[in-house]
Legacy VTK file of the C-alpha trace (Angstrom):
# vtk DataFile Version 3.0
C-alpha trace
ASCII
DATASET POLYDATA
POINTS 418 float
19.155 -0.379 -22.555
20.373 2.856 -20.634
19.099 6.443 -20.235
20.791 7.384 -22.856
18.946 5.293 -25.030
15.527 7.223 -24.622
14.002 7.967 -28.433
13.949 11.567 -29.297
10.077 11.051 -30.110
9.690 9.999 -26.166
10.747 13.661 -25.120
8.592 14.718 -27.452
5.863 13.093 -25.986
7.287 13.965 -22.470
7.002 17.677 -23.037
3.825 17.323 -24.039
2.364 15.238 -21.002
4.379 17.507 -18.752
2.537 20.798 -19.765
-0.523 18.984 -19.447
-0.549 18.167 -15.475
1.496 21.043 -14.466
-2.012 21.830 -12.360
-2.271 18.495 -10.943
1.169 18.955 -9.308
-0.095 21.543 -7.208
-2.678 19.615 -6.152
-0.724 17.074 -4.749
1.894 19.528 -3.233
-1.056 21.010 -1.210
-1.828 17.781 0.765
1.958 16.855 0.970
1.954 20.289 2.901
-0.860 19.351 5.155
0.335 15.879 5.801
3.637 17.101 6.709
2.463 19.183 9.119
0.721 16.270 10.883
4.366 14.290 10.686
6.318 17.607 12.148
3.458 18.143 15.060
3.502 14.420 16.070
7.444 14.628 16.460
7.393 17.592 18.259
5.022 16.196 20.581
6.121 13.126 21.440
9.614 14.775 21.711
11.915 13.081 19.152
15.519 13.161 20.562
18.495 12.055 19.596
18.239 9.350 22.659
15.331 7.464 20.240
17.484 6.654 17.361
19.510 3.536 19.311
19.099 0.406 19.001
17.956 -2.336 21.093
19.235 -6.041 20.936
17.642 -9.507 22.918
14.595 -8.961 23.963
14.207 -5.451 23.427
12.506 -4.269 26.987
12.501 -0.563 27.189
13.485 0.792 23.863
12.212 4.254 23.753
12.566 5.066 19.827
10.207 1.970 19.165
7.713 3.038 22.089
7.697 6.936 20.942
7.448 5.657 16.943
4.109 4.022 18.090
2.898 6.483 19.940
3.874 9.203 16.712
1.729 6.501 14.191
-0.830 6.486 16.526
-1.017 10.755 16.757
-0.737 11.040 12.792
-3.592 8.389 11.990
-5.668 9.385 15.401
-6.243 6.534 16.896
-5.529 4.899 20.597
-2.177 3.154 19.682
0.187 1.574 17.092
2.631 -1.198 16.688
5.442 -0.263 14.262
7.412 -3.238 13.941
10.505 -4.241 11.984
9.048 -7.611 12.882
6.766 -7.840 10.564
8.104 -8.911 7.384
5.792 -7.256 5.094
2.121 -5.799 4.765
0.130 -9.480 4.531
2.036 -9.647 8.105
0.473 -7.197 9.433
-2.714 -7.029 7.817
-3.022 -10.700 9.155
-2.172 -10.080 12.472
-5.149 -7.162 12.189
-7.634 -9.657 11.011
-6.856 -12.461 13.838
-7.467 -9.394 16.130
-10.924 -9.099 15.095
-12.038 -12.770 15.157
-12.546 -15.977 17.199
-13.704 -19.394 16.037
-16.530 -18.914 14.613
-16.822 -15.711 13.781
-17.213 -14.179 9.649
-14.902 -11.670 8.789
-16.811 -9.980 5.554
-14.868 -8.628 2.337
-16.700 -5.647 1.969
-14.879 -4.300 -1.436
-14.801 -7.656 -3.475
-12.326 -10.087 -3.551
-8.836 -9.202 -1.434
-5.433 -8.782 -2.493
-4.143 -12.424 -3.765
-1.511 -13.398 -0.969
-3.932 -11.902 1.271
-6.614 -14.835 -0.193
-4.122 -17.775 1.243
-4.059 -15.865 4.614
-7.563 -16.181 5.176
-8.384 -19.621 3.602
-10.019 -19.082 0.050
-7.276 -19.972 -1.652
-5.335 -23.306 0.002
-5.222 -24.972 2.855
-2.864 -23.637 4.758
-2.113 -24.514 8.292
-2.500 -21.327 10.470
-5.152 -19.603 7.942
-8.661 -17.798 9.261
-10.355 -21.101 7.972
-8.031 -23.293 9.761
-9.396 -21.515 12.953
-13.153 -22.282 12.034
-13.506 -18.500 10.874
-15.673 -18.154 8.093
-15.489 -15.940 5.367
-18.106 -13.527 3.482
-18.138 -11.373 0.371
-19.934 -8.394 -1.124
-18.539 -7.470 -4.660
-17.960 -4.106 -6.163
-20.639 -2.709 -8.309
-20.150 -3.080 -12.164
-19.336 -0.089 -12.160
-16.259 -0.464 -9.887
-18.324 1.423 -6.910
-18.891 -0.077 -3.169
-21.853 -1.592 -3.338
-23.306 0.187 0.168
-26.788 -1.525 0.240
-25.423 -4.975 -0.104
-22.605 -4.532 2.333
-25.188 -3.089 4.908
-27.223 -6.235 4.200
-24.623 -8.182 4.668
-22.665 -6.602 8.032
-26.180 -6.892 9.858
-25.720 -11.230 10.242
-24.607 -11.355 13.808
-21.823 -13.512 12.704
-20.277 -11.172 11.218
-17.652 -9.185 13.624
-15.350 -7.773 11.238
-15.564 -6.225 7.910
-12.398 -5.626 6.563
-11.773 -2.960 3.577
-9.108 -2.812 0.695
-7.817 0.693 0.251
-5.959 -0.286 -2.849
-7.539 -1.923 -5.928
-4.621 -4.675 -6.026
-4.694 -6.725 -9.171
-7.990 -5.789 -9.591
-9.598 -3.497 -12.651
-11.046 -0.992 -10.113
-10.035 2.243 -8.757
-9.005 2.855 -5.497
-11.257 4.211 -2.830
-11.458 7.424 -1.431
-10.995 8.195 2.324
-14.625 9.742 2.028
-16.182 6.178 0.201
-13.991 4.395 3.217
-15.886 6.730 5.771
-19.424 5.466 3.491
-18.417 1.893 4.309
-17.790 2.612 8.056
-21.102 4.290 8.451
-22.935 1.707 6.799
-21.617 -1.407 8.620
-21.911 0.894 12.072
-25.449 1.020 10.869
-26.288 -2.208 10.510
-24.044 -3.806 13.083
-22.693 -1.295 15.686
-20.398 -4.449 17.629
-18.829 -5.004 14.243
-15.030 -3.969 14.305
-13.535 -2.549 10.531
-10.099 -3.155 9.336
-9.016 -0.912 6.147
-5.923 -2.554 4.325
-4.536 1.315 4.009
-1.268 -0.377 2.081
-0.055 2.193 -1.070
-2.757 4.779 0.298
-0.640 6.485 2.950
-0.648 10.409 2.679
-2.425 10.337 -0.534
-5.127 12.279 1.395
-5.275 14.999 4.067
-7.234 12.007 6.100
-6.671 8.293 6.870
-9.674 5.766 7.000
-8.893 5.881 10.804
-9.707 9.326 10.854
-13.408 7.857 9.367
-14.449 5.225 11.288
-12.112 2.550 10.773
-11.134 0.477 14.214
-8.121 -0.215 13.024
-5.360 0.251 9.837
-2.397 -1.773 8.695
-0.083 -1.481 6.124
3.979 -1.647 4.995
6.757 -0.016 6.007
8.459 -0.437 2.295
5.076 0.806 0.957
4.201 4.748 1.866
5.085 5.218 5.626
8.742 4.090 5.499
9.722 7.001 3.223
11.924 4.600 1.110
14.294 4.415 4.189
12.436 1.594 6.056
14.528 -1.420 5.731
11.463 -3.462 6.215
8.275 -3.724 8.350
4.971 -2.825 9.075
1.897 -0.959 11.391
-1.374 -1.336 12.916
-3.061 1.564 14.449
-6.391 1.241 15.841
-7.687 0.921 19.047
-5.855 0.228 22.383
-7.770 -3.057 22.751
-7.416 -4.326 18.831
-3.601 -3.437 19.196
-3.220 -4.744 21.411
-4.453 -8.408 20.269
-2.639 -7.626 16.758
0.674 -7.351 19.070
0.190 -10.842 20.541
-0.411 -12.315 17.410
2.942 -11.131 16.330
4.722 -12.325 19.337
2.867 -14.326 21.650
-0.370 -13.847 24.406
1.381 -12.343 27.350
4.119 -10.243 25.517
2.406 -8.772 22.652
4.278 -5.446 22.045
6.401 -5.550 25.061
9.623 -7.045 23.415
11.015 -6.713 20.030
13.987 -5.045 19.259
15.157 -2.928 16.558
18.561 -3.765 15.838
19.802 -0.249 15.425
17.087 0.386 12.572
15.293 2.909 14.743
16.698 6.092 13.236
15.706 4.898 9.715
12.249 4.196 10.671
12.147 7.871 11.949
13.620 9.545 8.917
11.477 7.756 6.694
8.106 8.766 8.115
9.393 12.148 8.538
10.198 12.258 4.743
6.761 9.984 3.179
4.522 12.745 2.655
7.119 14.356 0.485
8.023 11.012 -1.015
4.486 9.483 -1.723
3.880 13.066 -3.983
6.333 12.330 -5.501
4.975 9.053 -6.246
1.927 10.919 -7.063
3.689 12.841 -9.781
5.238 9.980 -11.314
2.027 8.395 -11.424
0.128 11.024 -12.948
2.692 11.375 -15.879
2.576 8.514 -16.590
-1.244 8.245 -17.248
-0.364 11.447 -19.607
2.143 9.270 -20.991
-0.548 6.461 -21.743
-2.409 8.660 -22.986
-0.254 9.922 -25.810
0.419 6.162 -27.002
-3.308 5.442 -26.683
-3.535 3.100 -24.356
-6.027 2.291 -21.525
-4.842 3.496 -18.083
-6.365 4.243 -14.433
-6.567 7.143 -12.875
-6.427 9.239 -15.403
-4.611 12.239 -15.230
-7.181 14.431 -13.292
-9.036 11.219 -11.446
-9.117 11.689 -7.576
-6.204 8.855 -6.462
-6.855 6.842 -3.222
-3.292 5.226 -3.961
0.375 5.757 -5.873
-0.616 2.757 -8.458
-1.336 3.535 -11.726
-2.875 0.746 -13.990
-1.798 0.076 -17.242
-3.452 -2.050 -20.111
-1.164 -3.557 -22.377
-2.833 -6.498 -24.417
-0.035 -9.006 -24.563
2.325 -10.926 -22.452
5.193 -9.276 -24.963
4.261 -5.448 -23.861
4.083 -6.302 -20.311
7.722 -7.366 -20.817
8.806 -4.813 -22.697
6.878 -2.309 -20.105
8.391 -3.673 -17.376
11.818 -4.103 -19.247
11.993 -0.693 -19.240
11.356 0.342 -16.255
14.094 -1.947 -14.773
16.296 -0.307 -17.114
15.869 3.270 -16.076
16.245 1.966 -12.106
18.690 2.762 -10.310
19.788 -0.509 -8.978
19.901 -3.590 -10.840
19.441 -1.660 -14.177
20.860 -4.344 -16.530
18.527 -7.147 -14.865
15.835 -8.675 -17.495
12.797 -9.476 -15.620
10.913 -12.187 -16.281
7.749 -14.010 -15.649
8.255 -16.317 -12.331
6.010 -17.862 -9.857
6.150 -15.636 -6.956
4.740 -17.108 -3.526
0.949 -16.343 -2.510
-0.264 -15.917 -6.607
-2.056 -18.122 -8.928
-0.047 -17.606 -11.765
3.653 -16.141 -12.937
4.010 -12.648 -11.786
6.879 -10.063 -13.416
8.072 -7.625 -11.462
10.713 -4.801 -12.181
12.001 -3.382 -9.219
15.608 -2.003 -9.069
15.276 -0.801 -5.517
17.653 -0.084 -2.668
15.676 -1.821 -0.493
13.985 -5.173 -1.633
10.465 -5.141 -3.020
9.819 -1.490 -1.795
7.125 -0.468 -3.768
7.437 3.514 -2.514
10.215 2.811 -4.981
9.867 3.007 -8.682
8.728 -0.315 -9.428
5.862 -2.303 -11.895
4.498 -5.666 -11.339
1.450 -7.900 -12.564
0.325 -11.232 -13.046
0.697 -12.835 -16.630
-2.904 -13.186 -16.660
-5.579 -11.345 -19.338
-5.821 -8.203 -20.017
-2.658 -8.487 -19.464
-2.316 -5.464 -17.146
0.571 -3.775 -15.448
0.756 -1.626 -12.142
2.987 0.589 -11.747
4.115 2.323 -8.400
6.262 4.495 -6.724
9.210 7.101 -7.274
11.425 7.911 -4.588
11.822 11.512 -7.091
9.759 12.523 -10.104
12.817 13.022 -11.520
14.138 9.614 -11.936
10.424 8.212 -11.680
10.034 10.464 -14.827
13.253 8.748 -16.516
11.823 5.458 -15.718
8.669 5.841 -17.482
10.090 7.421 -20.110
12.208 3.795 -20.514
9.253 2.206 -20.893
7.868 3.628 -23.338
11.334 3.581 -25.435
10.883 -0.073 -24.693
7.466 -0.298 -26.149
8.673 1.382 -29.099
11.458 -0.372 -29.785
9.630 -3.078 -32.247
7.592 -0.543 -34.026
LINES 1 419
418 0 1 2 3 4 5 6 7 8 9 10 11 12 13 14 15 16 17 18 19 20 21 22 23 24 25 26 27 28 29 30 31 32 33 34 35 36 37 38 39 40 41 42 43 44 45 46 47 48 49 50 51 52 53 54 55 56 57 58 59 60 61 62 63 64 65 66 67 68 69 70 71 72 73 74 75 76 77 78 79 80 81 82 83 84 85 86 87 88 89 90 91 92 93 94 95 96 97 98 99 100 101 102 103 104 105 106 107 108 109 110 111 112 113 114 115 116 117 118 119 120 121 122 123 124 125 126 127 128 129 130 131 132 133 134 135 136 137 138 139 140 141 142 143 144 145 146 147 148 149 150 151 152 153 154 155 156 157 158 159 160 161 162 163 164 165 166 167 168 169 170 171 172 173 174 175 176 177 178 179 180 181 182 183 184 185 186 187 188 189 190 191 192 193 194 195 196 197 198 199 200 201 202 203 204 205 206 207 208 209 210 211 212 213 214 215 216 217 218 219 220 221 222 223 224 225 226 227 228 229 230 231 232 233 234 235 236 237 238 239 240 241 242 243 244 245 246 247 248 249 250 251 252 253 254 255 256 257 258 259 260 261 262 263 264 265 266 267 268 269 270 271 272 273 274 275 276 277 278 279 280 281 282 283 284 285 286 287 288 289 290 291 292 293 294 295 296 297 298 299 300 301 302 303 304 305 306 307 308 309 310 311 312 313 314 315 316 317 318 319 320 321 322 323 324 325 326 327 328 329 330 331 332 333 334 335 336 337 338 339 340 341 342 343 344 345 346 347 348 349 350 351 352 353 354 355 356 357 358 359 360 361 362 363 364 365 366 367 368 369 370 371 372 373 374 375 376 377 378 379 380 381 382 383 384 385 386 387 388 389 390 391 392 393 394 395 396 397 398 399 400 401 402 403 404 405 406 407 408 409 410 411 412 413 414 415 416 417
């Protein structure tokens, strides 16, 4: 299946969609403008020079794009310090090496927004036994579940937060494989208040991973302690090569940085192998590239739309995230679905994906990605688990253009039978 292949009837439907969310595009371009202006001022005054894009090799003392790309995550998301590392080798990484920041033996860390993100699950101990997890450590876990109606439920996690157990409350930005929408940076800020409420020494860690520059404000501009996400998600522009961040406080960023390395170097050593440059660019580009995420996003809810089937956000929801959920009742449309969004890739284009069983899930997973840099999700990509209602989720778009195109495969796919 190529581009060429796209049925007449789908730019039909296309044209349609398109003049539909023309007004949500300007939306979007508004708080890509603000957000870049954050990016440009935190540059400028940090001093971004040439002298920052080299590389460091061995240990990696002294390497002043890696210390100045810290202290630029830090400015954007307004908080004490970062750690941008290379080192981490995705967003569970560093999400992980947030939570151990929080805790000690014998602490609860509380899931205030349900159930986390599945590889997430193994990391702290509810799924496996795994040597190395929170549990392993003799840190318990506690959970307050969405409302039915897919809302934070802010009594319950008040109730909850107050146990003097509890010193960390952690927060998923992104619904995951979950059937709920993301949250908002203003239900994020909710959450903060509530727990500062009920337990003031209780430290909050927001998994902000797919929610960068979605908003004119991070949940570290709310109340969160401290954030954590990928650098092939949002941030990293889709020139990361891999990686993650933490920002947070000095103290919390510390103790993230030693879990990383070890107690006594934390974020002292760790070189960058020349990648320095690309870790620049791509933050400078992300709010421009996460709108157009946005875009592609938004279309194809239109797109959904016009074939009748369920998806979330709709076209003029508020978005927390780039995802876009799709419903598509059966195993077979998930393929197809996904089948044709590998096809209208750039990379890998002829690849059939397939059901397989991907490390950290439950159950087979299918993922098209035809990405330039492995399992960047900033890139047009679409992924779920083989699992009822048999749901897709759908991210990224480096351009609308081709994130457009991509979509527009799908649905060709979907059609194909019928």
């Amino acid at each position: 299946m190529k581009i060429s292949d796209i049925r007449p009837e789908v730019y039909d439907m296309a044209r349609r969609a398109q003049e539909r969310i023309k007004h949500r595009f300007e939306a979007i371009d508004a708080v890509a403008e603000v957000n870049t202006r954050r990016v440009m001022e935190a540059f400028q005054d940090n001093k971004v020079a040439d002298a920052c894009f080299a590389g460091t090799t061995g240990y990696g003392y002294d390497d002043l794009g890696r210390d100045t790309l810290d202290k630029i995550y830090a400015q954007i998301f307004g908080t004490e310090a970062a750690l941008v590392r290379i080192g981490f080798v995705n967003g569970t990484h560093a999400l992980t090496a947030a939570m151990f920041a929080l805790v000690k033996p014998g602490d609860t860390i509380l899931a205030a927004t349900g159930m986390p993100y599945d590889t997430l699950r193994t990391a702290i101990g509810i799924n496996g036994a795994e040597h190395g997890s929170l549990k392993f450590y003799g840190i318990d876990y506690a959970q307050v579940d969405m409302t039915p109606e897919g809302e934070p439920d802010y009594e319950a996690i008040a109730k909850a937060a107050a146990d003097p157990k509890v010193s960390a409350v952690m927060v998923q930005r992104s619904r995951g494989y979950d059937d709920r929408k993301a949250l908002s940076v203003e239900e994020i800020g909710r959450i903060c208040r509530c727990v500062k409420e009920a337990n003031p020494k209780a430290k909050i860690m927001v998994d902000n991973c797919y929610g960068e520059f979605t908003d004119t404000l991070e949940p570290s501009h709310v109340g969160a302690d401290i954030i954590a996400g990928s650098l092939i998600k949002n941030p990293g522009g889709g020139l990361a090569p891999t990686g993650g961040y933490i920002a947070g406080t000095k103290e919390l960023v510390d103790r993230a940085a030693m879990r990383l390395t070890t107690p006594g170097i934390g974020g002292e050593c760790g070189s960058t192998l020349g990648n320095n440059r690309l870790l620049f660019q791509g933050l400078f580009m992300a709010p421009h590239v996460v709108a157009q995420a946005l875009k592609t996003a938004v279309f194809c809810s239109a797109m959904m739309e016009e074939l009748g089937l369920e998806s979330s956000p709709g076209v003029d929801e508020k978005r927390g995230d780039i995802i876009q959920m799709v419903k598509l009742g059966s195993p077979e449309n998930m393929k197809r679905f996904c089948l044709g969004i590998q096809a209208g890739a750039p990379v890998d284009s002829y690849v059939t994906p397939e059901p397989w069983p991907m490390p950290g899930y439950d159950c087979p997973v299918i993922m098209a990605a035809g990405s330039f840099i492995q399992g960047s999700s900033i890139e047009l990509s679409a992924d779920g688990p083989i699992r009822e209602p048999y749901t897709v989720y759908m991210q990224g778009g480096l351009t609308y253009e081709s994130g457009k195109l991509g979509i527009m495969m799908a649905v060709s796919a979907m059609l194909e039978d019928k």
